[in-house]
C-alpha positions as CSV (number, residue, x, y, z in Angstrom):
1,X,110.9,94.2,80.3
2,X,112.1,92.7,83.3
3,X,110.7,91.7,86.4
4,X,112.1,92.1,89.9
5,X,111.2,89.8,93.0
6,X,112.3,89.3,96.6
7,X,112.1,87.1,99.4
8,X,111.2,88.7,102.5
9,X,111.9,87.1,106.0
10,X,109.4,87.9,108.0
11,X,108.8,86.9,112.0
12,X,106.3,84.3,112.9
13,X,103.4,86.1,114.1
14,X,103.9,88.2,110.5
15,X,104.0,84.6,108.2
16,X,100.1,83.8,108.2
17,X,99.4,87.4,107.2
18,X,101.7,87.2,104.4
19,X,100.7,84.1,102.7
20,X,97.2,85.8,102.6
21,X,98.8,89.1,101.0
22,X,97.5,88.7,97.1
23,X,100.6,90.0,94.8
24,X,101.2,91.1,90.9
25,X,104.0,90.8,88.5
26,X,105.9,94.1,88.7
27,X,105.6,96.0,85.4
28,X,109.1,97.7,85.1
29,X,111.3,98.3,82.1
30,X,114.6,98.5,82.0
31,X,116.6,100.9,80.3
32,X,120.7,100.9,79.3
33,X,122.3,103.6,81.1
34,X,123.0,106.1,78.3
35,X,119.2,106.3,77.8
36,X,119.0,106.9,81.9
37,X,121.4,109.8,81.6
38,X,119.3,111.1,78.7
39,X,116.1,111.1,80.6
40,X,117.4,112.0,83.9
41,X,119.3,114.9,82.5
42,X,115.7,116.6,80.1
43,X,113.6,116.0,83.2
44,X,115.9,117.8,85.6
45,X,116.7,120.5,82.5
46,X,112.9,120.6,82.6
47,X,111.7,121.2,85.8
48,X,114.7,123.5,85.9
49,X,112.1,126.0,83.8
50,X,108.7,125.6,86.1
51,X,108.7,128.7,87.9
52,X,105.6,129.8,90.3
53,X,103.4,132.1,88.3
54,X,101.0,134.5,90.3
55,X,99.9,136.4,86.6
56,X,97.3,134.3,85.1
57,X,95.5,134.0,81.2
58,X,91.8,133.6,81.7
59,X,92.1,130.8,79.2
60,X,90.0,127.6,80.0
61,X,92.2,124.0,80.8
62,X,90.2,121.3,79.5
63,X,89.2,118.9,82.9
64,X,90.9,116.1,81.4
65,X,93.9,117.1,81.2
66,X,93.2,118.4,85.2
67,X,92.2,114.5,85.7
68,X,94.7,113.2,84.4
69,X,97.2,115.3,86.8
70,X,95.2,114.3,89.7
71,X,95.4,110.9,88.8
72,X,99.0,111.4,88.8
73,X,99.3,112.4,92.4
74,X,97.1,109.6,93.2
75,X,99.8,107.0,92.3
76,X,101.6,108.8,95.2
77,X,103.5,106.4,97.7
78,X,102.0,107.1,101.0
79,X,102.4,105.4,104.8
80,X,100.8,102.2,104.8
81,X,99.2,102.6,100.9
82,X,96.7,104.9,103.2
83,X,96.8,107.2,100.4
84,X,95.4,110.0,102.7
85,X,94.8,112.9,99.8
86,X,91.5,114.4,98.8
87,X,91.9,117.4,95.9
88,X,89.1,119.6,95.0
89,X,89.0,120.9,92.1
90,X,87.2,123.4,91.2
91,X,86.4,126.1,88.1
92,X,83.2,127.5,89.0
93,X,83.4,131.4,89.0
94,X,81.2,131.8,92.3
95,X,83.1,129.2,94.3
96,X,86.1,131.1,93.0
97,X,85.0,134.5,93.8
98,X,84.4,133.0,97.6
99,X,88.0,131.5,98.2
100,X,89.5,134.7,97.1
101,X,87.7,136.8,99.1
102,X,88.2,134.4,102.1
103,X,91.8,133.9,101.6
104,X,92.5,137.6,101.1
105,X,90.6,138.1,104.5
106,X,93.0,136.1,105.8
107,X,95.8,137.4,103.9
108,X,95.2,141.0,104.9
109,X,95.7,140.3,108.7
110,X,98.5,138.4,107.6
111,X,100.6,141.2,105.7
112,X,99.0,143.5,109.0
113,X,101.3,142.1,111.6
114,X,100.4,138.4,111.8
115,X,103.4,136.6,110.3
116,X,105.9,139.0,112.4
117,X,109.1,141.1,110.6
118,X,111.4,138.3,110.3
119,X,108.6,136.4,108.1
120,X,107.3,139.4,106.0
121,X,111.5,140.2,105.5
122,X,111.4,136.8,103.7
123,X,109.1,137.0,101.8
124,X,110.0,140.8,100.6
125,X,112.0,139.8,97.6
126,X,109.3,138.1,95.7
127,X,107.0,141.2,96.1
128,X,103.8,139.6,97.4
129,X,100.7,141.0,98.9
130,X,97.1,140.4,99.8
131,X,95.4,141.4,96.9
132,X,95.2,138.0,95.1
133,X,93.2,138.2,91.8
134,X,94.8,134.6,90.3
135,X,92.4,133.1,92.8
136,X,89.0,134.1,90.2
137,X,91.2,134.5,86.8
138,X,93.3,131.1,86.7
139,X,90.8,128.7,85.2
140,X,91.3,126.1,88.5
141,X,91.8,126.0,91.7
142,X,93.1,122.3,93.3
143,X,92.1,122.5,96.8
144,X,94.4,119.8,98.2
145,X,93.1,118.3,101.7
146,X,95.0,115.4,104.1
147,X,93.3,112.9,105.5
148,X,94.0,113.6,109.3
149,X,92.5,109.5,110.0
150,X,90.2,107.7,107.8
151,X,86.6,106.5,108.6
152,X,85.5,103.0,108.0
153,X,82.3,101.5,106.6
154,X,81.0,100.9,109.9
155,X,81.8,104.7,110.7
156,X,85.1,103.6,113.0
157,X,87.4,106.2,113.1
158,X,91.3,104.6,111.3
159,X,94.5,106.5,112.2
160,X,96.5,107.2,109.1
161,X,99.9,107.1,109.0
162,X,102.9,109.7,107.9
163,X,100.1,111.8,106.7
164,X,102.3,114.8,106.0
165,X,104.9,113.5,104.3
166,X,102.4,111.1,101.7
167,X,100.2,114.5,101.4
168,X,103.5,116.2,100.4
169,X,104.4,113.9,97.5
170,X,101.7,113.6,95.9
171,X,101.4,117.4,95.8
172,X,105.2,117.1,94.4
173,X,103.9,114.7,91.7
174,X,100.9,117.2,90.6
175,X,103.3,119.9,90.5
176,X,105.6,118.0,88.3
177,X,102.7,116.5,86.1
178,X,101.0,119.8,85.3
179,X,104.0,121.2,84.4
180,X,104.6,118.2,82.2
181,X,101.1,118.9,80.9
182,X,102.1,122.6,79.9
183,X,100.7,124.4,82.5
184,X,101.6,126.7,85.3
185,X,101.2,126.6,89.2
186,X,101.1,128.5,92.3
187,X,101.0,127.0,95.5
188,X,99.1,129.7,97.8
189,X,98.6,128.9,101.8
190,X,96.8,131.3,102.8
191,X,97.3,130.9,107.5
192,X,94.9,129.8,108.7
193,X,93.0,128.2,106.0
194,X,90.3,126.5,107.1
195,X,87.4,128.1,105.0
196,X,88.6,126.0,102.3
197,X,87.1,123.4,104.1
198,X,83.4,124.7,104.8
199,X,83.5,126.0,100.8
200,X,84.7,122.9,99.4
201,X,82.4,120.8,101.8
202,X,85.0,118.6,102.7
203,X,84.6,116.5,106.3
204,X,86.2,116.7,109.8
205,X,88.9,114.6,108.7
206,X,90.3,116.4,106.5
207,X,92.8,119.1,106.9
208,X,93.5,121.7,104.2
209,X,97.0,122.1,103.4
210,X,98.2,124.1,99.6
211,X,95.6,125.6,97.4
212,X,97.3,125.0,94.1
213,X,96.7,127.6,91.5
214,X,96.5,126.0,87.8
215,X,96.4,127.5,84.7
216,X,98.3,129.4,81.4
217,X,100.8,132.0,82.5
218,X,99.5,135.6,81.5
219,X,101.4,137.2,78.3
220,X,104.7,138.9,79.3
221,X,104.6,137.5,82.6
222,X,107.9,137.9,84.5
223,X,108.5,136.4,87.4
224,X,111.2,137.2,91.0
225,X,115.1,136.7,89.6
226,X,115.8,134.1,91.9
227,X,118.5,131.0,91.9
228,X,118.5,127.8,92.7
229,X,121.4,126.4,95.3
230,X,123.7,124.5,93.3
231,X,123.8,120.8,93.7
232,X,127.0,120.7,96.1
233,X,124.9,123.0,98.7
234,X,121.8,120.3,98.6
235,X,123.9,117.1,98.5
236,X,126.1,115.0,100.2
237,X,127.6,112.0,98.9
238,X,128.8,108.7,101.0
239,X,130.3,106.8,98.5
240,X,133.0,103.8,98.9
241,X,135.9,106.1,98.5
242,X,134.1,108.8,100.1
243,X,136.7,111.4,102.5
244,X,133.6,112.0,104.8
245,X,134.3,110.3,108.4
Protein backbone atom coordinates (compact mmCIF):
# COMPACT_ATOMS: atom_id res chain seq x y z
CA UNK A 1 0.00 0.00 0.00
CA UNK A 2 1.33 3.35 -0.43
CA UNK A 3 0.43 6.57 0.80
CA UNK A 4 0.40 9.86 -1.00
CA UNK A 5 0.81 13.40 0.68
CA UNK A 6 1.12 17.08 -0.46
CA UNK A 7 1.99 20.29 0.72
CA UNK A 8 -0.35 22.90 -0.09
CA UNK A 9 0.53 26.71 -0.17
CA UNK A 10 -2.14 28.39 0.82
CA UNK A 11 -2.58 32.44 1.30
CA UNK A 12 -2.62 33.98 4.70
CA UNK A 13 -6.09 34.58 5.55
CA UNK A 14 -6.49 30.59 4.37
CA UNK A 15 -3.42 29.35 6.96
CA UNK A 16 -5.46 29.45 10.40
CA UNK A 17 -8.18 27.52 8.73
CA UNK A 18 -5.97 24.94 7.61
CA UNK A 19 -4.04 24.07 10.62
CA UNK A 20 -7.64 23.48 12.16
CA UNK A 21 -8.57 21.07 9.12
CA UNK A 22 -8.41 17.46 10.94
CA UNK A 23 -6.77 14.90 8.09
CA UNK A 24 -6.32 10.92 7.57
CA UNK A 25 -3.80 8.72 6.00
CA UNK A 26 -4.98 8.10 2.44
CA UNK A 27 -5.84 4.34 1.98
CA UNK A 28 -4.63 3.74 -1.68
CA UNK A 29 -3.03 0.66 -3.24
CA UNK A 30 -0.93 0.59 -5.82
CA UNK A 31 -0.98 -1.58 -8.61
CA UNK A 32 1.98 -2.49 -11.44
CA UNK A 33 0.70 -1.45 -14.70
CA UNK A 34 -0.08 -4.75 -16.42
CA UNK A 35 -2.60 -5.35 -13.65
CA UNK A 36 -4.02 -1.55 -14.50
CA UNK A 37 -4.41 -2.57 -18.08
CA UNK A 38 -6.18 -5.70 -16.95
CA UNK A 39 -8.70 -3.92 -14.84
CA UNK A 40 -9.13 -0.97 -16.88
CA UNK A 41 -9.70 -3.07 -20.01
CA UNK A 42 -12.78 -5.87 -18.08
CA UNK A 43 -14.33 -2.76 -16.59
CA UNK A 44 -14.65 -0.88 -19.82
CA UNK A 45 -15.45 -4.55 -21.71
CA UNK A 46 -17.97 -4.54 -18.94
CA UNK A 47 -19.91 -1.62 -18.98
CA UNK A 48 -19.59 -2.04 -22.75
CA UNK A 49 -22.66 -4.78 -22.02
CA UNK A 50 -25.07 -2.53 -19.61
CA UNK A 51 -27.77 -1.61 -21.89
CA UNK A 52 -31.04 0.44 -20.72
CA UNK A 53 -33.75 -2.10 -20.24
CA UNK A 54 -37.54 -0.86 -20.32
CA UNK A 55 -38.84 -4.96 -20.10
CA UNK A 56 -38.79 -5.92 -16.59
CA UNK A 57 -38.93 -9.62 -14.42
CA UNK A 58 -41.26 -9.12 -11.51
CA UNK A 59 -38.57 -10.82 -9.50
CA UNK A 60 -37.75 -9.30 -6.01
CA UNK A 61 -33.88 -7.53 -5.46
CA UNK A 62 -33.07 -8.13 -1.97
CA UNK A 63 -32.63 -4.22 -0.22
CA UNK A 64 -29.25 -4.93 0.56
CA UNK A 65 -27.88 -5.35 -2.32
CA UNK A 66 -30.13 -1.81 -3.26
CA UNK A 67 -28.07 -0.34 -0.11
CA UNK A 68 -25.27 -1.24 -0.88
CA UNK A 69 -25.52 0.66 -4.48
CA UNK A 70 -26.73 3.59 -2.82
CA UNK A 71 -24.04 3.68 -0.58
CA UNK A 72 -21.91 3.57 -3.62
CA UNK A 73 -23.24 6.78 -5.05
CA UNK A 74 -22.82 8.32 -1.69
CA UNK A 75 -19.00 8.12 -1.85
CA UNK A 76 -19.67 10.45 -4.91
CA UNK A 77 -17.17 13.57 -5.15
CA UNK A 78 -19.41 16.55 -5.01
CA UNK A 79 -18.65 20.64 -4.83
CA UNK A 80 -17.43 21.47 -1.46
CA UNK A 81 -18.00 17.56 0.04
CA UNK A 82 -21.71 19.08 0.05
CA UNK A 83 -22.76 15.84 -1.04
CA UNK A 84 -26.21 17.33 -2.16
CA UNK A 85 -28.03 13.71 -3.16
CA UNK A 86 -31.14 12.31 -1.58
CA UNK A 87 -32.43 8.73 -3.30
CA UNK A 88 -35.68 7.29 -2.50
CA UNK A 89 -36.08 4.10 -2.83
CA UNK A 90 -38.92 2.57 -3.00
CA UNK A 91 -40.76 -1.16 -3.66
CA UNK A 92 -44.07 -0.64 -2.27
CA UNK A 93 -46.78 -1.64 -4.98
CA UNK A 94 -49.16 1.37 -4.10
CA UNK A 95 -46.45 4.03 -4.21
CA UNK A 96 -45.50 2.34 -7.42
CA UNK A 97 -48.86 2.24 -8.90
CA UNK A 98 -49.00 6.24 -8.05
CA UNK A 99 -45.64 7.30 -9.93
CA UNK A 100 -46.69 5.43 -12.95
CA UNK A 101 -49.82 6.78 -13.23
CA UNK A 102 -48.37 10.31 -12.56
CA UNK A 103 -45.55 9.98 -14.82
CA UNK A 104 -47.63 8.56 -17.67
CA UNK A 105 -49.97 11.68 -17.11
CA UNK A 106 -47.13 13.53 -17.85
CA UNK A 107 -45.77 11.41 -20.46
CA UNK A 108 -48.97 11.46 -22.50
CA UNK A 109 -48.92 15.29 -23.03
CA UNK A 110 -45.50 14.79 -23.63
CA UNK A 111 -45.71 12.26 -26.73
CA UNK A 112 -49.11 14.85 -27.52
CA UNK A 113 -47.08 17.81 -28.81
CA UNK A 114 -45.08 18.90 -25.73
CA UNK A 115 -41.48 17.95 -26.61
CA UNK A 116 -42.01 19.42 -30.37
CA UNK A 117 -41.00 17.24 -33.85
CA UNK A 118 -37.39 17.62 -33.64
CA UNK A 119 -37.47 15.95 -29.98
CA UNK A 120 -40.01 13.16 -30.66
CA UNK A 121 -37.66 12.52 -34.20
CA UNK A 122 -34.97 11.72 -31.65
CA UNK A 123 -36.27 9.73 -29.77
CA UNK A 124 -38.14 7.59 -32.70
CA UNK A 125 -35.42 4.99 -33.05
CA UNK A 126 -35.64 3.58 -29.68
CA UNK A 127 -39.50 3.16 -29.99
CA UNK A 128 -40.77 4.69 -26.76
CA UNK A 129 -44.11 5.75 -25.68
CA UNK A 130 -46.23 6.73 -22.73
CA UNK A 131 -47.52 3.62 -21.60
CA UNK A 132 -44.88 2.76 -19.03
CA UNK A 133 -45.65 -0.54 -17.08
CA UNK A 134 -41.70 -1.01 -15.70
CA UNK A 135 -42.75 1.72 -13.36
CA UNK A 136 -45.17 -1.12 -11.10
CA UNK A 137 -43.26 -4.42 -12.45
CA UNK A 138 -39.41 -3.66 -11.80
CA UNK A 139 -39.15 -4.55 -8.11
CA UNK A 140 -37.57 -0.67 -7.29
CA UNK A 141 -37.86 2.52 -8.19
CA UNK A 142 -34.64 4.97 -6.99
CA UNK A 143 -36.13 8.32 -6.87
CA UNK A 144 -32.98 10.36 -7.13
CA UNK A 145 -33.48 14.17 -5.68
CA UNK A 146 -30.59 17.22 -5.64
CA UNK A 147 -30.26 19.23 -2.97
CA UNK A 148 -31.05 22.69 -4.50
CA UNK A 149 -29.27 24.46 -0.84
CA UNK A 150 -29.05 22.72 2.39
CA UNK A 151 -30.79 23.77 5.65
CA UNK A 152 -28.92 24.01 8.88
CA UNK A 153 -29.59 22.97 12.43
CA UNK A 154 -30.72 26.28 13.29
CA UNK A 155 -33.11 26.14 10.09
CA UNK A 156 -30.63 28.69 8.00
CA UNK A 157 -30.92 28.22 4.56
CA UNK A 158 -26.82 26.98 3.05
CA UNK A 159 -26.23 27.40 -0.72
CA UNK A 160 -24.73 24.26 -2.26
CA UNK A 161 -22.36 24.21 -4.68
CA UNK A 162 -22.00 22.51 -8.45
CA UNK A 163 -25.16 20.76 -7.50
CA UNK A 164 -25.73 19.41 -11.01
CA UNK A 165 -22.71 18.10 -11.75
CA UNK A 166 -22.12 16.16 -8.02
CA UNK A 167 -25.95 14.97 -8.44
CA UNK A 168 -24.77 13.68 -11.94
CA UNK A 169 -21.93 11.49 -10.64
CA UNK A 170 -23.19 9.95 -8.13
CA UNK A 171 -26.11 8.87 -10.45
CA UNK A 172 -23.06 7.62 -12.78
CA UNK A 173 -21.61 5.67 -9.84
CA UNK A 174 -25.19 3.84 -9.06
CA UNK A 175 -25.59 3.11 -12.56
CA UNK A 176 -22.15 1.53 -12.70
CA UNK A 177 -22.59 -0.29 -9.21
CA UNK A 178 -25.95 -1.94 -10.03
CA UNK A 179 -24.78 -3.10 -13.00
CA UNK A 180 -21.77 -4.48 -11.19
CA UNK A 181 -24.29 -5.96 -8.80
CA UNK A 182 -26.10 -7.86 -11.79
CA UNK A 183 -28.90 -5.81 -12.31
CA UNK A 184 -30.44 -3.73 -14.92
CA UNK A 185 -31.47 0.08 -15.20
CA UNK A 186 -33.57 2.64 -16.76
CA UNK A 187 -33.21 6.10 -16.25
CA UNK A 188 -36.83 7.56 -16.92
CA UNK A 189 -37.46 11.61 -16.70
CA UNK A 190 -40.59 11.97 -17.07
CA UNK A 191 -40.95 16.56 -17.91
CA UNK A 192 -41.93 17.97 -15.63
CA UNK A 193 -41.55 15.81 -12.69
CA UNK A 194 -42.32 17.24 -9.83
CA UNK A 195 -44.96 14.69 -8.37
CA UNK A 196 -42.10 12.63 -7.43
CA UNK A 197 -41.64 15.10 -4.86
CA UNK A 198 -45.14 15.29 -3.13
CA UNK A 199 -45.21 11.13 -3.44
CA UNK A 200 -41.92 10.64 -2.05
CA UNK A 201 -42.39 13.45 0.62
CA UNK A 202 -39.30 14.88 -0.08
CA UNK A 203 -38.76 18.90 1.06
CA UNK A 204 -38.60 22.26 -0.82
CA UNK A 205 -35.05 21.79 -1.25
CA UNK A 206 -34.96 19.26 -3.14
CA UNK A 207 -35.30 18.98 -6.77
CA UNK A 208 -36.17 15.68 -8.56
CA UNK A 209 -33.99 14.88 -11.33
CA UNK A 210 -33.82 10.77 -12.96
CA UNK A 211 -36.10 8.15 -11.63
CA UNK A 212 -33.97 5.19 -11.99
CA UNK A 213 -35.69 1.96 -12.80
CA UNK A 214 -33.84 -1.21 -11.04
CA UNK A 215 -34.44 -4.59 -11.42
CA UNK A 216 -33.79 -8.17 -13.60
CA UNK A 217 -34.26 -7.77 -17.35
CA UNK A 218 -37.49 -9.69 -18.51
CA UNK A 219 -36.66 -13.18 -20.44
CA UNK A 220 -35.92 -12.54 -24.14
CA UNK A 221 -35.67 -9.02 -23.69
CA UNK A 222 -34.15 -7.23 -26.76
CA UNK A 223 -33.29 -4.06 -26.64
CA UNK A 224 -32.82 -0.75 -29.75
CA UNK A 225 -29.57 -1.85 -32.16
CA UNK A 226 -27.63 1.09 -31.33
CA UNK A 227 -23.64 1.88 -31.37
CA UNK A 228 -21.59 3.51 -29.38
CA UNK A 229 -19.10 6.40 -31.07
CA UNK A 230 -15.82 5.05 -31.24
CA UNK A 231 -13.20 6.38 -28.99
CA UNK A 232 -11.50 8.78 -31.65
CA UNK A 233 -14.98 10.63 -31.98
CA UNK A 234 -15.15 11.21 -27.93
CA UNK A 235 -11.45 12.02 -27.36
CA UNK A 236 -8.87 14.18 -27.93
CA UNK A 237 -5.41 13.71 -26.88
CA UNK A 238 -2.69 16.58 -26.00
CA UNK A 239 0.24 14.71 -25.48
CA UNK A 240 4.07 15.95 -25.64
CA UNK A 241 4.42 15.01 -29.25
CA UNK A 242 0.99 15.82 -29.86
CA UNK A 243 0.37 17.57 -33.87
CA UNK A 244 -2.60 19.56 -32.29
CA UNK A 245 -1.69 23.46 -32.31
Amino acid sequence: MRRLSCVLSLPAQYKSMSEKLLTIDLQFSSLDEEEMRARSAAFAKDLARRRTVRDYAPATVDREIIENCIRAAGTAPSGANQQPWHFVAINDPKIKSAIREAAEEEERAFYAGRAGEEWLSALAHLGTDDNKPFLEIAPWLIAIFAERYSVDDEGNRVKNYYVPESVGIATGFLIAALHQSGLATLTHTPAPMSFLSKVCKRPDNEKPVILLVVGYPAEKTRVPDIQRKPLDQITTWLEADSDLK
